[in-house]
N, C-alpha and C positions, 0 to 999 in steps of 0.2 A: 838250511844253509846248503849252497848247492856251488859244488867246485867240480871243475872236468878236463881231461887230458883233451886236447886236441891236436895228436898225431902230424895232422897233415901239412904243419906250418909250423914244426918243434924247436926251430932255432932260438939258441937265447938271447939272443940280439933283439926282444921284443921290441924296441924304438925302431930299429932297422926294416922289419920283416912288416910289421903293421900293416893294416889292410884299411887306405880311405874308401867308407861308403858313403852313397849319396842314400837317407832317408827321409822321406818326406820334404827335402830339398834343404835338408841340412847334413852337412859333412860328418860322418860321424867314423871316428877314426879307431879302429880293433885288432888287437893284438894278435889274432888268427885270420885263416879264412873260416868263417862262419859258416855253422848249420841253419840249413831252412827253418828251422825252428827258430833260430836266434834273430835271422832275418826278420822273421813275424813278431819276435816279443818286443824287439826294438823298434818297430813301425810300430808297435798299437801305444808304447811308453809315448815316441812324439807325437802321436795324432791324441792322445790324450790331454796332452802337455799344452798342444798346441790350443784344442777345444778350451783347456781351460781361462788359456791367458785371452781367448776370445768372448768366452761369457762367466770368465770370474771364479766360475769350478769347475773341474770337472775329476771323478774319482773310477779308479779303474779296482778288477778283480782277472787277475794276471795267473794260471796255473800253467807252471812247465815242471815235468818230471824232474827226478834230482836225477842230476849226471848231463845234463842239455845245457850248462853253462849260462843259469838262471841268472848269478850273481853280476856276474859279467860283461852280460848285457845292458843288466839294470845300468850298471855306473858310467858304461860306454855314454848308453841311450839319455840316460837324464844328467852328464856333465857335457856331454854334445851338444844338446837343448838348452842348455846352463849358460854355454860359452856361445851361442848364437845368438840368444838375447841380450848378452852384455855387449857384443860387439855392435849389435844392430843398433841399440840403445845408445853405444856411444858417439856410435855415427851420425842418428838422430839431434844427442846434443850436440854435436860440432856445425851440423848444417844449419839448425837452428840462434848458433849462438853468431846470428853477425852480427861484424860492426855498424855501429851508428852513421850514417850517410855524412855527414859533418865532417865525419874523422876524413876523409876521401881530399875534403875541401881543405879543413885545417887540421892536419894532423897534430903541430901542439897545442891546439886548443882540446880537442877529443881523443886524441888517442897516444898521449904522453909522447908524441915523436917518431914512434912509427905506422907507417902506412901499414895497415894491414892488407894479408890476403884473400884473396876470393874465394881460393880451395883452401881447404886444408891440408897440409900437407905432414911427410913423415908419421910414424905410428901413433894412431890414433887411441891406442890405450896408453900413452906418455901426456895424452889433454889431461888438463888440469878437471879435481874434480868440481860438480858444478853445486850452486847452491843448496843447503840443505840436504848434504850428500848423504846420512845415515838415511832418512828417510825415503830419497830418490832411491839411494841403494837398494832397499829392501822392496822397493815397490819394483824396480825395474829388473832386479837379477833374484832371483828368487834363492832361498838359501836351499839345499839341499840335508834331509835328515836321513841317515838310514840305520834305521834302528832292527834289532834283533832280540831274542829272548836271552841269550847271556853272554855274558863278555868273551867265552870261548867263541863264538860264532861272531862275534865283532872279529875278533881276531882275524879268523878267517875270510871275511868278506875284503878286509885292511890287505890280504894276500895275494885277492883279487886286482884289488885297486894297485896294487904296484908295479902287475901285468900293462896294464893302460898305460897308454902316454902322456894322459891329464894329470896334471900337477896346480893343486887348487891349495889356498890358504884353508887349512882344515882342522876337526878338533874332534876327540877323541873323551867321550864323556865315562866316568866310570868313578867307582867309591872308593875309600882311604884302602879297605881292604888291597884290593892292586895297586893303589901309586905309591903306598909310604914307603919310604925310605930310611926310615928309622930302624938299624937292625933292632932295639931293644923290644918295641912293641911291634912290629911288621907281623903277621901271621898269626896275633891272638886275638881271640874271641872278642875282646872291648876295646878295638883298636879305635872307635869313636871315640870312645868316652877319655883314654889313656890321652888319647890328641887335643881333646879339649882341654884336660886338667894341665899339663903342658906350656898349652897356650895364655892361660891364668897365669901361670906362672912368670913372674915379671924376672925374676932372679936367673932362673935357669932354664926356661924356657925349650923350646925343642933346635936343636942343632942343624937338624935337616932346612928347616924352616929360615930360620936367619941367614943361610948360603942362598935363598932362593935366590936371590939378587943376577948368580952367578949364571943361573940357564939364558938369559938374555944374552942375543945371540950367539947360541952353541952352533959353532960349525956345523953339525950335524944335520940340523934343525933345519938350516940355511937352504935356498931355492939349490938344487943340487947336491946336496949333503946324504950321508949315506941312508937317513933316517928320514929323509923328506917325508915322504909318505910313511910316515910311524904310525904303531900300534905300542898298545899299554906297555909291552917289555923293552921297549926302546926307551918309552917316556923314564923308565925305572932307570934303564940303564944310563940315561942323560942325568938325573937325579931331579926329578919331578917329583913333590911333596906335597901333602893336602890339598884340601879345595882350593880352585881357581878363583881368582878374579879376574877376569880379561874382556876385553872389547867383542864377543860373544858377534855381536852386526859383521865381523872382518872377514869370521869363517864362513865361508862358501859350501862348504861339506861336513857334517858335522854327523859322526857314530855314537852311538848311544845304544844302551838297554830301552825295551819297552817304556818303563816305568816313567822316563822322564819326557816320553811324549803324553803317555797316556794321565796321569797322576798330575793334577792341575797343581795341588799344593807343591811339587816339587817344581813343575816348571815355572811358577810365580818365585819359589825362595831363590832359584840359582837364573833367572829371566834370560830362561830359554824363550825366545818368542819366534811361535809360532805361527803367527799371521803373515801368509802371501807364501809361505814354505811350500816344499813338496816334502810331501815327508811320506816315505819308503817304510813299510811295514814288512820285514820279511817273516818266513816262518809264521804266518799269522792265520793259520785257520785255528788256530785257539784264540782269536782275536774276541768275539763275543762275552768270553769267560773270562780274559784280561781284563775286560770293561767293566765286567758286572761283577768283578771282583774290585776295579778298581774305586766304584764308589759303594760298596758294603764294608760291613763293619762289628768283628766280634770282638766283646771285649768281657773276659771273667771276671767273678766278683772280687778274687782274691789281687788282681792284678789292679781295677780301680779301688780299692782298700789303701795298697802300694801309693795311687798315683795320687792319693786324696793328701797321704801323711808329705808326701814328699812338698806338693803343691801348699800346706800347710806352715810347712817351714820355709817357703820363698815367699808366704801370705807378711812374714817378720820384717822382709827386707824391701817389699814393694804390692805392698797390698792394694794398693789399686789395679796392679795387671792380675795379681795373680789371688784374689780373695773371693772374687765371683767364679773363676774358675774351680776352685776349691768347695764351693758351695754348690755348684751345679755338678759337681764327680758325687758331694755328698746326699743331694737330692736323688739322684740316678742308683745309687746305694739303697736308701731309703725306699724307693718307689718296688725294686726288687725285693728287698724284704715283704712289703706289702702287696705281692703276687703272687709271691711263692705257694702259698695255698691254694693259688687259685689254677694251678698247674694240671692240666688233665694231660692223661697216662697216654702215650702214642704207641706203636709198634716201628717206629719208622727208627730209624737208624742212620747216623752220619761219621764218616770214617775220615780222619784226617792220620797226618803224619806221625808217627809214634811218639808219644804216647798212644793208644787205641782209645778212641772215644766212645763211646756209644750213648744215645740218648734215650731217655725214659718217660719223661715229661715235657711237655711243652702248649704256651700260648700264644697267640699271635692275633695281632689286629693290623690293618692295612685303613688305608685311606685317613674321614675323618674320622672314624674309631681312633688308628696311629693315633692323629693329632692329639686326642683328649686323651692318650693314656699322655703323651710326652708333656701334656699341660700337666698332669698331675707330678709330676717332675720339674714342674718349674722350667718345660724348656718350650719356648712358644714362639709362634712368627714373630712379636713382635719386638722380644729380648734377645732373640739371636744372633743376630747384626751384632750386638753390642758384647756379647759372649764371643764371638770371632773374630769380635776386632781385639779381643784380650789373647785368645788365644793364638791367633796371626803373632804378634807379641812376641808371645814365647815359645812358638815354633822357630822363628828367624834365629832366635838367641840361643833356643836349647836343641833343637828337633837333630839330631846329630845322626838317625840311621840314612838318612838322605841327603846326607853331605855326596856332593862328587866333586870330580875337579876336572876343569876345562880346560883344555889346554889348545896354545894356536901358535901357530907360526911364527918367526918372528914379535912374539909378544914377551913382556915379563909376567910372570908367571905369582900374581899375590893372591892375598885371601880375600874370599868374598867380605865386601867393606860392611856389612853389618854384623856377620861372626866378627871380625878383626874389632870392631869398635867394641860389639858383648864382650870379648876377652880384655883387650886392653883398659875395659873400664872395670873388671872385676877384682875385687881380693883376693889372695891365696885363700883356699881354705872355705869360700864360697859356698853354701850349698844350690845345688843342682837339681835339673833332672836328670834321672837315667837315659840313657840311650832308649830302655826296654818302653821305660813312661809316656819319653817324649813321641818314641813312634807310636803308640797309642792315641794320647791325644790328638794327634796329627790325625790319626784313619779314624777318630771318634766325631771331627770337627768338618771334617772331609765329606764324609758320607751324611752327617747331618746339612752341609753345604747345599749337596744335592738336591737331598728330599725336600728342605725348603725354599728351592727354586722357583724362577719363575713365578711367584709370587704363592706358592703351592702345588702348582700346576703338577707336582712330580710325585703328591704324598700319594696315589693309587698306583704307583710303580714302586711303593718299595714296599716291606713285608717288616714289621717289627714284631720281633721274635723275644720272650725269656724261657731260657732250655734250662734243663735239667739234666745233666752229664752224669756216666759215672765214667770216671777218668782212671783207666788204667794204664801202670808202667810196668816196666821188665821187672822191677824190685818188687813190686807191689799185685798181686794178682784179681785179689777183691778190689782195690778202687776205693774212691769214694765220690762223694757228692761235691758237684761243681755246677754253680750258678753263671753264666752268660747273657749277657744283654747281647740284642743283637740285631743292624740294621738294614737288613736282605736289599740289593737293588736287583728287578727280574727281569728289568726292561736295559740292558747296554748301551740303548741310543739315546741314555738321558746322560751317560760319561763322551760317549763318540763323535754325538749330532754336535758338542760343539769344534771338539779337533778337526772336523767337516768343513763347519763353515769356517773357521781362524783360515784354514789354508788354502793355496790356490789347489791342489791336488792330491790324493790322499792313494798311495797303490799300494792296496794290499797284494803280496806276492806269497804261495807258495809251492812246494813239489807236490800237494794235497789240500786244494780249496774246496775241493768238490765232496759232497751237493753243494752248488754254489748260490741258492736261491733263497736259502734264509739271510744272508748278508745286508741287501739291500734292508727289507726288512726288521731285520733285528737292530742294525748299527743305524737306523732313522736317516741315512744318505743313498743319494741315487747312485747307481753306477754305470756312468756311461761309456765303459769300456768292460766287456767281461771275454777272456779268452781261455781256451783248453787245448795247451799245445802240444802236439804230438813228441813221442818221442824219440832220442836220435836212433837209438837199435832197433833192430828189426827184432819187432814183437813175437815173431812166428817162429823165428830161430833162435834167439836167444834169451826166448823166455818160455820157459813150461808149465803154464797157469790151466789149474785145474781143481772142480769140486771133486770133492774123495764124501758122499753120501752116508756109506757103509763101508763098516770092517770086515774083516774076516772074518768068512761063515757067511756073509751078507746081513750084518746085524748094523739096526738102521744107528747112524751117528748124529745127535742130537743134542745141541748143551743146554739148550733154555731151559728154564728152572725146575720145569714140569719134568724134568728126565735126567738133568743131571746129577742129582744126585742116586742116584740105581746104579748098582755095584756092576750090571751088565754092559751099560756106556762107560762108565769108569774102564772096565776091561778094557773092552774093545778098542776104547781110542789108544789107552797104554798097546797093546798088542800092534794097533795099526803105527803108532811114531816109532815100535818097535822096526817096524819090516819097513817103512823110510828111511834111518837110518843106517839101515843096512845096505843102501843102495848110493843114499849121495855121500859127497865128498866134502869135505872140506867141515866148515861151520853150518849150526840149525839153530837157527832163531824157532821156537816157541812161543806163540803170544795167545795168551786168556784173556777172556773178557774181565777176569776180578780174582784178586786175592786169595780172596774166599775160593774160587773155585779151583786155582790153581795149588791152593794150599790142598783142602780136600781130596785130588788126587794124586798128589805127592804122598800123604800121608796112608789110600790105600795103596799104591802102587808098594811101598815100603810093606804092607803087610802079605803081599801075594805073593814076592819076590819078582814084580815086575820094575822095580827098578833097578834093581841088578842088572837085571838082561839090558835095559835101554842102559843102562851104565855101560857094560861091555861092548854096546858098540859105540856109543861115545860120551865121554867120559860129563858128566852132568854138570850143572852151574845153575843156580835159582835166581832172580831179580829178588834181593831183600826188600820186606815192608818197609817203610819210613823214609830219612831221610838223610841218616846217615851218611854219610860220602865214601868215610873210606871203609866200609863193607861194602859199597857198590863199587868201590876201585878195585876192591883185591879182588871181587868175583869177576869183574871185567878183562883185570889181567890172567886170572887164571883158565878163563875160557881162550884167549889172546895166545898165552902160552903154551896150551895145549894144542890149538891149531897149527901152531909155527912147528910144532914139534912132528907134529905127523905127517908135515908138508916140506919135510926135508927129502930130497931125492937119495935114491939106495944105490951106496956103492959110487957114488960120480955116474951113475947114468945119465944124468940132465943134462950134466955136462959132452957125452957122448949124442946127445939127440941134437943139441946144438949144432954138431958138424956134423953130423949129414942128413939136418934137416925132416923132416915126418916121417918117423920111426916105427911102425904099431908095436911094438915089444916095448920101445922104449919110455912111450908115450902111453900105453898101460900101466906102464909098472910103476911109474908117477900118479898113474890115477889111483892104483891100489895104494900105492903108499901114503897117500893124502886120504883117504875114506874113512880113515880112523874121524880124525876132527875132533871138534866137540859138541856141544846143547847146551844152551842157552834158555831159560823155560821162563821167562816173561811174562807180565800184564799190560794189553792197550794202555795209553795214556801212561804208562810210566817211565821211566828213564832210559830204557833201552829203546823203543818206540821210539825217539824224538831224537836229533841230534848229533846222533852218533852214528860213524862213515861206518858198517861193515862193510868193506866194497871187495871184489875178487871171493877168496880164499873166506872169508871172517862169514858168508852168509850165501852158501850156493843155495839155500834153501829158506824160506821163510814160510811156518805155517801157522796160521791164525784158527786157532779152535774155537767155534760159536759163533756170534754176534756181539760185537762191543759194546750192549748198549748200558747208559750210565744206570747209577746203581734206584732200582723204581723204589727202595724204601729210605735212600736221601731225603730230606726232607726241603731239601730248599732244588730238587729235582724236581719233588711232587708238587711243591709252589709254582715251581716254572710252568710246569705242563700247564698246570689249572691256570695260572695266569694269561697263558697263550690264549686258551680255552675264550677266558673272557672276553677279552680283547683282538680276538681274532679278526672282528670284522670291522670295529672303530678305529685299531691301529695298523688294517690290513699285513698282520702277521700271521706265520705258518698256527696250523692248528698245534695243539699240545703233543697228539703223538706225532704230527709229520717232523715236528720242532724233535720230537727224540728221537726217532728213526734217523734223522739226519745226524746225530751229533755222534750217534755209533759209527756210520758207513763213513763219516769225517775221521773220526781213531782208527779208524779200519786202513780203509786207504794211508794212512800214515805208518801203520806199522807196515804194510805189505812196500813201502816204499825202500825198506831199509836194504832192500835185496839188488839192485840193480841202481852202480852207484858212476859209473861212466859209461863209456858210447864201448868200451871192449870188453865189459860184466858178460855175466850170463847169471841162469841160477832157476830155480822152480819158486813160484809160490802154489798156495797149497791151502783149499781154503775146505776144513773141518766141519760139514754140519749140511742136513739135508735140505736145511731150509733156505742155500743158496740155490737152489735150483729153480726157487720161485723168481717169477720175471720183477717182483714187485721189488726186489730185494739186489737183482742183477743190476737195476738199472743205477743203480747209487755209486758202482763201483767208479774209479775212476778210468775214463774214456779212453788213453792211453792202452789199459790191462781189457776192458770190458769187452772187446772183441776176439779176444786169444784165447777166454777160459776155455778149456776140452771138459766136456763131460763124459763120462765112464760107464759102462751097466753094471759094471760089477767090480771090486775091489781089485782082485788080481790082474783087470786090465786096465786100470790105472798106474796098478805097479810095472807092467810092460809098458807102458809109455814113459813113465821115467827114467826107466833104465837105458829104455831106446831115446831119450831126449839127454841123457847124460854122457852116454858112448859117442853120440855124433858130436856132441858140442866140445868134448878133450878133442878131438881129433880137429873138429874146426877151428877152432879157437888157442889151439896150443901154440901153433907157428903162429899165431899175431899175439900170445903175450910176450912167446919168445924176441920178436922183432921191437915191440915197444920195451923191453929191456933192455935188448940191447942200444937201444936209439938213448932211453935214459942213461945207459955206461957211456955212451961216447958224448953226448951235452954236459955229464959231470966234468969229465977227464978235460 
């Protein structure tokens, strides 16, 4: 997600100050004056745009640094494109639509009395619409999607757009969790299920739900209203409740999560449709592993056990939808029972979200192997059809974690009419599915969808796996044994290739695409637009990128597997983030390649007393395992806290530098007093890496220890590789290790991003480990950073360059944050 200050054109009068460009020979109207970067990502959005409304598709791979006003661009550049087709379109049918030559001769015989005109005149979007307008519509004004990985980052982008002066009929997709309006259940964990049971309810029913009537036109809402361009807390605050029903074809701009572009079965139940869209991926260099997660599938034995009993007691009340289904959860049972012997011992290992998983056993067959284990299960090309048209069924009626609610402009605001009919036809007291069940069947019927595509065509792209777990939790330290079926997809472009062709243009966008050359490849679509835009700060000044080889003493720095665990690298790096540390200011991100490794030296640093020392110069914070939230909120804020705390100015000096402007005493004594900070000690790919603004003060430094690469004893890792392998040269894809070389320097590049967050940042990155020194391993980084790194001979003259890169940049850089403060005091006031 990418937001940026741009200084040069700060007035809040954005409608007023606006800047019309001419691009590609379409107007495109921008709330600043724009950087040369922005100019370039907006030119290659319409010529993409353009290409594609001339042959049908066309798909672009868009990287601009975060802080270059990514977002921004996008919405400018593709509702500018948006609004030149629907104008041009209009005019089309107005020219087109003339009167009958008759009418000329006898007006009331042909044209009811009056003479028509030759031109057309007055505003040509007040014509009436023309025949077959849902359809025209969609084929001639393309709807626009821009979807992101979580509703925080919708938010955000929604921030952007109210910058702009485009004001589009739009919609705002997201799950009960953010819209209810119910204080009683709003904020707990079964807020689906509590809404459904509710809705059953013919007596008492939900409150929020029966006012809906009332959002039908909220002032707010209205063209001009304060809300016009709303996001989720506005929708809250208007009183917006459960899923949507609405006229979905009206929105012109519609925000979403991931899930409900990529996840077929969600945009079938709430018909979101796709076809002739541009749909905006932001954040999407995790986009391969969105897909290849989106059509896999793991499901425990204890959970289909769960979905058998449940499905068993709905067999009572409608045993034709739900009897075959209940029969084929219990064959899938059975079939695992009769494997489970046949389980040979791996060493590979699979780590998911706490609980810690780890695996001991495991089989797998692929292609028509797959097939004839899943016939011995009773699930077969030729019954399947007929098992999804059951379970289609009872996704519509039950599948409740994939409820969202749509909302639009000017619409009333009801319930999707097949939930609304499943409820008002049920009895109190009903039994159900679970939430937990129904999202299972859903990703069990999903990812079988897949595999038997195409009329098969897709069984040698998936991998079916029964594992053997031992399932450990915080309570529990031994574990026990857990059985999983499980339906790997290794190939993305069997979920992508079709969101590809449904649409007229597909832009992947992010601040870290690059390596960008498995894309094509992996997601089975061409890309006929791929850019790497530079970025807005001057690389050489405001950024201090450098490999640091060796530690102190000149002892070589090393993390791959071969070395890192040696009590000598463990030192050394603890001693080297020690004497970093001590030099920069503010916040330090630390990013490891893994858990494990970062655990490991935490726990000898504790026994040497080197984390004392790295304590004492700033005060430490861990990224916890799992998935917890709020242990990742409190460590977030207590890293948050302590930064603020050190970056308070001593005495009112700050305020003294202010008037009389670049001070060295005073402008020291700030940088001393800020050096404290804190540390931040993070893993790639986790929650600190992705999403979150350190920007200024939260992250003068970011260093990345090792090589990110995913973990080599995953086991649907070691599938992927060898799958590449196979098929390298029939699917012309990347080989198996280029396919993982790339998907480390893709984390990599993402976490180094988190340091340099507007066009007036500054800060070092700082990259751990000798083996960046090799050219084969430079060249992955991204294009941006890859010409600034400085290399060192020796440790201690790495540390002179940071120091001498930290002294110039307070003194450069102080009078222009002091002036963009002061500019943000006098636009508040």
């Amino acid at each position: 997600m990418d937001s940026t200050t741009q200084p040069t054109n700060p007035s809040p009068n954005i409608k007023g100050s606006k800047s019309v460009l001419h691009i590609g020979g379409i107007p495109v109207e921008f709330p600043y004056q724009p950087y040369g970067s922005q100019l370039g990502f907006m030119s290659r959005v319409i010529s993409t745009l353009d290409r594609a409304q001339r042959e049908g598709h066309c798909h672009a791979l868009l990287e601009s640094p975060t802080g270059t006003g990514k977002s921004l661009s996008l919405l400018c550049s593709a509702l500018a494109w948006q609004q030149n087709c629907r104008s041009k379109q209009l005019h089309a049918n107005l020219v087109h639509s003339k009167p009958a030559p008759e009418a000329f001769v006898d007006p009331l015989g042909h044209g009811g009395g009056f003479v028509p005109e030759m031109e057309p005149s007055g505003n040509p979007e007040a014509a009436p619409p023309v025949a077959n307008g849902k359809a025209q519509k969609k084929k001639n004004c393309p709807t626009v999607f821009y979807a992101s990985r979580t509703h925080s980052q919708i938010t955000q982008v929604i921030r952007e757009y109210r910058k702009t002066t485009y004001r589009v009929p739009m919609a705002v997709l997201a799950s009960r969790k953010h819209y209810c309006t119910n204080e009683q259940f709003r904020g707990t964990n079964n807020i689906d299920e509590q809404c459904k049971l509710l809705l059953k309810n013919k007596e008492v029913g939900c409150s929020e739900f029966k006012n809906v009537h009332k959002v039908k036109g909220h002032p707010s809402l209205q063209k001009g209203g304060c809300h016009e361009a709303h996001d989720i807390e506005d929708l809250v605050k208007v009183g917006q409740v459960v899923k949507a029903r609405s006229l979905a074809e009206d929105a012109q701009l519609v925000f979403c999560p991931y899930s409900y572009i990529v996840n077929p079965v969600i945009r079938r139940a709430m018909e979101v449709d796709i076809k002739g869209a541009i749909i905006i991926l932001d954040e999407a260099h995790n986009i391969e592993d969105i897909a290849r997660d989106a059509g896999s599938v793991d499901v425990e034995e204890d959970a289909l056990i769960q979905l058998r009993t449940e499905l068993g007691q709905l067999s009572l009340l409608a045993p034709i939808i739900y009897q075959p289904l209940q029969e084929i959860i219990q064959d899938i049972i059975s079939w695992m029972g009769s494997r489970q012997n046949t389980l040979e011992k791996h060493e590979f290992q699979h780590y998911v979200s706490w609980p810690r998983v780890v695996m001991n056993a495991l089989s797998g067959w692929t292609g028509d192997k797959a097939l004839r284990e899943l016939q011995e299960a009773n699930i077969t090309q030729q019954c399947f059809p007929i098992l999804q048209e059951c379970a289609t069924k009872v996704c519509f009626i039950d599948f409740v974690a994939a409820v969202v609610i749509l909302i639009l402009v000017n619409i009333v605001i009801l319930p999707h009419r097949k939930a609304v009919k499943a409820a008002s036809d049920s009895e109190l007291g009903e039994p159900h599915l679970t939430g937990m069940s129904a999202t299972m069947l859903e990703g069990l019927f999903s990812a079988l969808s897949y595999f038997f595509s195409g009329n098969g065509l897709h069984t040698f792209d998936y991998q079916l796996a029964l594992q053997r777990f031992i399932k450990r939790d915080a309570g529990n330290a031994s574990g026990g044994w857990t059985f999983t079926f499980s339906l790997w997809c290794l190939n993305p472009a069997v979920v992508f290739k079709e969101i590809g062709d449904l649409s007229l243009s597909v832009v992947l966008t992010s601040g870290t695409l690059s390596p960008m050359s498995s894309f094509s490849s992996e997601l089975g679509a061409p890309f006929g637009t791929c850019l790497e835009a530079p970025h807005v700060i001057n690389a050489e000044s405001q950024v201090w990128a450098s490999i640091i080889s060796s530690g102190p003493g000149n002892s070589p720095l090393n993390a791959s597997y071969r070395t890192a665990d040696g009590y000598a690298f463990q030192d050394s790096l603890g001693t080297s983030l020690e004497e970093i540390c001590k030099i920069v200011p503010g916040g330090c991100l630390v990013f490891f390649p893994s858990y494990k490794l970062m655990e490991k030296l935490c726990s000898r640093w504790n026994e040497t007393g080197q984390w004392s020392r790295l304590n004492a110069q700033k005060p430490l914070f861990v990224e916890p395992r799992g998935g917890n939230q709020d242990d990742f909120d409190s460590a977030l804020k207590g890293y948050y806290d302590s930064i603020r705390q050190g970056h308070k100015p001593v005495n009112g000096r700050k305020k003294r530098a202010k008037k009389v402007g670049l001070n060295n005493h005073t402008t020291l004594e700030c940088a001393e007093n800020s050096r404290k900070g804190a540390a931040f000690l993070a893993v790639c790919r986790g929650k600190v890496s992705e999403g979150i603004d350190f920007s200024d003060e939260n992250a003068r430094v970011v260093i990345i220890v090792g090589i990110p690469f995913p973990n080599i004893h995953d086991i649907q890792v070691a599938q992927k590789k060898k799958y590449n392998d196979i098929y390298k040269s029939s699917k012309n894809l990347l080989s198996g290790s280029e396919w993982y070389c790339q998907q480390a320097f893709r984390a990599l590049n993402q976490a180094a991003g988190r340091c340099i967050r507007h066009r007036y940042d500054y800060g070092a990155i700082i990259f751990i480990d000798e083996r960046y020194r090799q050219e084969r391993n430079m060249k992955y980084i991204s294009k941006w950073l890859r010409n600034s790194i400085r290399q060192y001979d020796n440790f201690d003259k790495s540390l002179d360059g940071l120091k001498s890169f930290f002294r110039d940049a307070k003194m450069v850089f102080y009078l222009d944050r002091l002036e963009i403060d002061n500019l943000k005091t006098s636009t508040d006031k």
